[in-house]
N, C-alpha and C positions, 0 to 999 in steps of 0.2 A: 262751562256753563252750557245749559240745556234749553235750547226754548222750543217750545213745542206752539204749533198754531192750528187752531182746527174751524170749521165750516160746518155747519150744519145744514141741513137740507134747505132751509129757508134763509139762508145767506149770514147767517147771524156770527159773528167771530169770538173767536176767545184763544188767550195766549195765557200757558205755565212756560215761568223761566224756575228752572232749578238750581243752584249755584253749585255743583258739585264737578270735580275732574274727570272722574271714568260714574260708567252706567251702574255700577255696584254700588255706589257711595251716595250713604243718605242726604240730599241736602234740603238751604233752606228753596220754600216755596212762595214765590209771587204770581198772583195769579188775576187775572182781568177777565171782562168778558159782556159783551154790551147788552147783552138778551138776562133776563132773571130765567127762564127757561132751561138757556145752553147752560148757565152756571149750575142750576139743581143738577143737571143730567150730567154733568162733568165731576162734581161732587158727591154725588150720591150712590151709596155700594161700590166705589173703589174696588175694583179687585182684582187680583193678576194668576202668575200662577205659585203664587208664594201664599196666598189669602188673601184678606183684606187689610183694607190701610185707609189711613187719611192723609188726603192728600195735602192740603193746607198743615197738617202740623211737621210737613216734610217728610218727602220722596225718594226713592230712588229712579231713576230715568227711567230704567228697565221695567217695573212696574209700573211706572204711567205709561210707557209706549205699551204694553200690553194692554191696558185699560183700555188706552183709546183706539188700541186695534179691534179690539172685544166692541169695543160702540160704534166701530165703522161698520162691524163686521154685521150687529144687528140693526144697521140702517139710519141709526140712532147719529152721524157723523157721514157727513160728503165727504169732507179733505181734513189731512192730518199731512202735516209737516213738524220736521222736526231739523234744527239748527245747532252745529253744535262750534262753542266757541269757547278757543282755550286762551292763558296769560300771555302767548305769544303773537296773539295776531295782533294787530296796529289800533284796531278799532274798541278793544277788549275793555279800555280803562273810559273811555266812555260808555258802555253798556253798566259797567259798573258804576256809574258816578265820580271817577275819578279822572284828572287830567294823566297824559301820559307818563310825564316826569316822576308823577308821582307814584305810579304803578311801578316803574322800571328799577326807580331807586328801592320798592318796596320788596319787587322780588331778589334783587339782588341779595339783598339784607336776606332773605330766607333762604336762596341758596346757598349764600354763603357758610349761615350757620346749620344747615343742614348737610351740609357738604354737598351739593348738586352740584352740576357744570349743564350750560345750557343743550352738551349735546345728549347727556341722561333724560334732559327733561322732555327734550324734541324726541326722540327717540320713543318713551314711553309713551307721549300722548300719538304719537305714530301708529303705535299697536295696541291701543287700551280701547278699540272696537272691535278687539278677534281674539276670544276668550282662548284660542287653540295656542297660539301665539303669548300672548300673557302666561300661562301655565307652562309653558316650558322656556319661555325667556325668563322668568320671576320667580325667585324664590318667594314664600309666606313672606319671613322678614323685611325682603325688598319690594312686595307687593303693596305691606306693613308701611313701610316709610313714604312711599308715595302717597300712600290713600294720608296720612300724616301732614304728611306736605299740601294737599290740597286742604285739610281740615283747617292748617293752621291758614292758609290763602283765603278762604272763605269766611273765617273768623274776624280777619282780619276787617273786608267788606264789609260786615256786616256792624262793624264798631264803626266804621266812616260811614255806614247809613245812620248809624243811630243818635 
């Protein structure tokens, strides 16, 4: 998961979480933000260095941190932070709406049928911020089943919100 916070000149905030595993992977978008102002400006011409995008109908990381690098960069954005939190930290099953038990039984079930072991999964979200690293630790296929594994982690989420 991805949360992004940003500040605009006149103090105003606004927060995109993205539910997605590594920065490549489209996910869903939640997005807040207490000014009608910072929300047009956050929302409007999206764009990175792939093209354009919307960002509410789901993101990838890498292209909203470009975004919001491009609006800091025209003045448009004071602060930009960005959070990133995976299924292994303590805190994770509350950000999602879920108690822990309930995450922990959840991913095991996905490991298990996926065939992971917790030190694959430590492992790869270890290196899944250093594309040099990823490319030669990962094959396609194995790159394949992760980005998999998060889809289905996210899917999952997204039925206990619903």
């Amino acid at each position: 998961m991805f949360i992004f916070k940003v500040r605009d000149g006149e103090g105003h905030r606004a927060r995109i979480r993205i539910q997605a595993l590594d920065w490549s992977e489209r996910g869903e978008v939640t997005f807040s933000a207490d000014s009608d102002g910072l929300a047009v400006t956050l929302l409007s011409g999206c764009r990175s260095g792939r093209g354009h995008f919307e960002l509410l109908a789901g993101a990838k990381p890498m292209d909203v941190e470009q975004w919001l690098e491009y609006l800091q960069e025209q003045g448009r954005l004071s602060e930009v932070d960005v959070h990133i939190h995976t299924p292994l930290e303590d805190d994770y099953a509350s950000l999602c709406g879920l108690n822990n038990e309930q995450v922990q039984q959840l991913l095991q079930l996905v490991y298990k049928i996926g065939g992971f072991n917790q030190l694959q999964i430590r492992r790869y979200l270890k290196h899944r911020n250093n594309p040099s690293t990823m490319s030669t630790r990962y094959g396609p296929e194995e790159l394949a089943r992760y980005r998999h594994l998060g889809e289905l982690i996210n899917y999952l989420l997204k039925l206990k919100s619903a």
